[in-house]
N, C-alpha and C positions, 0 to 999 in steps of 0.2 A: 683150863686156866693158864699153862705154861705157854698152850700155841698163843694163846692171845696176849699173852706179856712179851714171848718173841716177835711178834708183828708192831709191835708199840715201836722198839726202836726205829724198826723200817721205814713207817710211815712217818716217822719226826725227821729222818734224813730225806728224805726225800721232798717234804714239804720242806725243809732248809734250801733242799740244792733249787726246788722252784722259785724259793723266794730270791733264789742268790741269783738266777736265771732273771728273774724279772726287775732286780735291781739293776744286773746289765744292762738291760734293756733301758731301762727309763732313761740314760739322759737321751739315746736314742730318740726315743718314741718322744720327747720333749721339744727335740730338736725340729722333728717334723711334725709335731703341732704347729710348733712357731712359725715354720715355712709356711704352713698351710695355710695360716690365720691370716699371714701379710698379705699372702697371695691372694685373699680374698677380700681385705681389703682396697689391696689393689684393682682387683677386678671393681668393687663397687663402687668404689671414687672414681675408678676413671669412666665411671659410668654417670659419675652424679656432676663430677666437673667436666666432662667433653661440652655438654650442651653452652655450660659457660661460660669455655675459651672460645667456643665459635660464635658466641655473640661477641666477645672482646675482638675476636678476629674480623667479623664481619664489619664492625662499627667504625675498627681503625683503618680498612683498607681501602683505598679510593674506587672512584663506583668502576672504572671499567675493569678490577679484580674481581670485582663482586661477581658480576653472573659469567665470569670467563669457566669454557670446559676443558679440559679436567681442572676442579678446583684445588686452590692451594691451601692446606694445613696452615703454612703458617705464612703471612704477606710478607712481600718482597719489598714493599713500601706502606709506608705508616702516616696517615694524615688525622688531624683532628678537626677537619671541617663540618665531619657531622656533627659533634658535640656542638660545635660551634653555631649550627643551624639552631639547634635546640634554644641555645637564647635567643634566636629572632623571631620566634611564635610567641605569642602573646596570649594565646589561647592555653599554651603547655600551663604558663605558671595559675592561671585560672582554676584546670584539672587539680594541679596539684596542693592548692589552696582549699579545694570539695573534699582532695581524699583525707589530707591531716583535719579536719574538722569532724570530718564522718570516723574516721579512726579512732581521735582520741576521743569522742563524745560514745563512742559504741563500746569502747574500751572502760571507759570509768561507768556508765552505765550497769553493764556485764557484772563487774567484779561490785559495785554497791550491793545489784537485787542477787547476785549469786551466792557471798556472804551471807546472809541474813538468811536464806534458804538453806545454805548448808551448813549453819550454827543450827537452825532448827532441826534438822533431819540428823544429826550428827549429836546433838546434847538436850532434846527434849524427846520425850516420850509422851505417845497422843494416838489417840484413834484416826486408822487411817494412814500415820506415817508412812507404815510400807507402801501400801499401795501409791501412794502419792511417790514416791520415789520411783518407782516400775513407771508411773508413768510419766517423767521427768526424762529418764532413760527411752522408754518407747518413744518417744518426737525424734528421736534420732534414725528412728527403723527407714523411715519414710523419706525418698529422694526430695530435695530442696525445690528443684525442678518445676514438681507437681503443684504446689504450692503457688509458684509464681502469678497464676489466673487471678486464684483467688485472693490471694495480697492486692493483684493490683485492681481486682473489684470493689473490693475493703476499700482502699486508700480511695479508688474514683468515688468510692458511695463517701467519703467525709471530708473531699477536697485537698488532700495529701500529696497527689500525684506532684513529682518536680518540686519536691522538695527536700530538706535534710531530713528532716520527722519521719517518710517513707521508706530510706536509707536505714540509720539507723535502730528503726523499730525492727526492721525484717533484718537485719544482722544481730540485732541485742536477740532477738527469739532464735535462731539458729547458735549461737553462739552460749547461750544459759548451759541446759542440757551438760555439755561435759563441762564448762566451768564449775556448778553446782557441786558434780561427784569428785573434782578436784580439790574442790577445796572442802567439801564434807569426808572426805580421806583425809584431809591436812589437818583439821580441827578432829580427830577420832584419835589422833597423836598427842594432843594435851591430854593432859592428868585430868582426873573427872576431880580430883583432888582439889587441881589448884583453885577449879570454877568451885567445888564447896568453900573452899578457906576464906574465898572475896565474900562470899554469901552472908559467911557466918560476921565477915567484918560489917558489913550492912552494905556492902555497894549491890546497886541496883544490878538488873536486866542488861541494859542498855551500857553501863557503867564499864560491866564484867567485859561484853563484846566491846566497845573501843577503846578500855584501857587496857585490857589485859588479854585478849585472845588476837583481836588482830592485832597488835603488835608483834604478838609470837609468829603469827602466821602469814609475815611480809614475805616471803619468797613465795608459797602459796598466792597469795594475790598478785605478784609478780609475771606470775606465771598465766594466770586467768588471764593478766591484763594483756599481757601480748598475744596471748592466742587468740583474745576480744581483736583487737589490734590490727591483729593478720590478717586475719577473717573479713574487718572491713577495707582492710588497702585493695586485698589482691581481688577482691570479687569480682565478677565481670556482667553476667547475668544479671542480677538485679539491678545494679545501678546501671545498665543499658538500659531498661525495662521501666523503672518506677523511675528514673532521673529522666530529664528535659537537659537541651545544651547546657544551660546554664548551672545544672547541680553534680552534673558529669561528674566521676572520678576518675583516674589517672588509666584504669585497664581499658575501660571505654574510651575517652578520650583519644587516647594515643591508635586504637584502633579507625575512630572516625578520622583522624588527622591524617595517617602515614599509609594506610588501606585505602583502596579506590579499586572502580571497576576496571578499568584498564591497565591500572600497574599500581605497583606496592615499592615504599619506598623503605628498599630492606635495612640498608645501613642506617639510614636514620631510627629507623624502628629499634633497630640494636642497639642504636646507643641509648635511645630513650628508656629501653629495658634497665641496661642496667643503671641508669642513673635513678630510676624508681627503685630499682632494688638496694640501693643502699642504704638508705634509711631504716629497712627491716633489717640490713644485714649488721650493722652497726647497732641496732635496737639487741640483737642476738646474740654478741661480741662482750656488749658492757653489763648484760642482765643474764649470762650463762649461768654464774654460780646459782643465780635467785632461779633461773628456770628449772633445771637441774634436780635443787634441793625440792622446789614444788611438786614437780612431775612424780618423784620418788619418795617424797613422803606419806605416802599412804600405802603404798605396796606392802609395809611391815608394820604392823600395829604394835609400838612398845610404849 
């Protein structure tokens, strides 16, 4: 009994002097977290912006910069002639008249049947739910790709083909899938409460979902909608595939216009890049909080 009441003190100083040891340490060890973390953001930004200062680079420099060797980082002269070409095609503003239609129509589409599926799966109980969810999720296992045949057999067998109908049906089904479990995570964060208390007042079904759930659940929808959105601007595959000239979107398009067998017209391409991307980037700018809050509301169910 006595050895073991002598060794008490021992091991209480000496767990002190550790802990006094490792209080030194920490602002240390704090400091080179912080370095570490920069530097790694560093490294992945300048990984995620190089590609699109050398489009800004490319688009602003006149053409005989362009394919000169060794190439320059950053132009020695700055022209805005390509942009400038971009208003004389007449064809551009066409594309991009097909992709804002097939965007917003694949976009409000999306987020209507993906609500209504993920109220269901998310606040009723029903034979079969789960399974129906598994396989909501499984459509996503299977590369886009493979599909394409047979879409565009569909669409030839019911006269579809070269139109907006073929577009946006094959984006609205690619695009469901994670919209659904996005906003069935969004809707598992209300109160099961609130939906009894509307109950007990008499408001209906129907009532409950557009007065009182989606309301709460604008950043959730927010967030479907842009990713519906995205999904239809940037695609390239399909709307090369199922569109004719005339229903083109903007990825297409600009590849049939500035691509050619003999030569590729780089700096126009560049500039045309990023003038398409502004729309989604500025779409991404003003809807951050709502996207943000969507994405992350279902990770903790409180």
């Amino acid at each position: 009994m006595s050895a073991a009441l002598s060794t008490r003190p021992e091991t209480s100083s000496t767990q002190t002097a550790a802990s006094g040891r490792q209080r030194r340490r920490s602002p240390r060890d704090r400091r080179g977290t912080r370095v570490s973390a920069w530097i790694a953001v560093a490294v992945f930004g300048g990984f995620g912006l190089l590609p699109v200062y050398w489009l800004l680079a490319t688009a602003l420099s006149p053409n005989d910069q362009v394919f000169q060797y060794p190439p320059k980082l950053v132009p020695t002269e700055i022209t805005f002639e390509h942009f400038a070409d971009l208003a004389d095609d007449p064809n551009l503003f066409g594309y991009l008249v097909n992709s804002v239609i097939v965007s917003v129509i694949t976009a409000v589409l999306s987020v209507l049947v993906s609500a209504y599926m993920g109220y269901s799966f998310s606040k009723f109980r029903y034979r079969g739910r789960r399974s129906l969810m598994y396989l909501v999720l499984s459509s996503q296992m299977f590369p886009q790709a493979l599909l394409l045949v047979t879409l565009y057999a569909v669409f030839s067998a019911y006269g579809l083909l070269n139109t907006y109908a073929a577009l946006v049906l094959s984006f609205t089904t690619f695009t469901l899938p994670l919209c659904v479990w996005m906003l069935k995570g969004f809707f598992d964060t209300i109160p099961d409460e609130l939906v009894e208390a509307a109950r007990v007042d008499g408001a209906s079904r129907m009532r409950i979902i557009h007065s009182i759930v989606l309301p709460l659940s604008a950043p959730g929808l927010v967030a479907a909608g842009l990713f519906a959105f995205v999904r239809g601007w940037n695609d390239f595959i399909f709307a090369l595939t199922l569109a004719g000239p005339d229903k083109q979107t903007l990825p297409p398009g600009l590849v049939n216009t500035f691509v050619g067998e003999a030569q590729t017209a780089w700096p126009q391409l560049m500039a045309a890049s990023l003038v398409v991307s502004l729309p989604v980037v500025i779409g991404f700018v003003i809807l951050q909080r709502y996207l943000v809050g969507g994405l992350t509301a279902g990770a903790v169910k409180g």
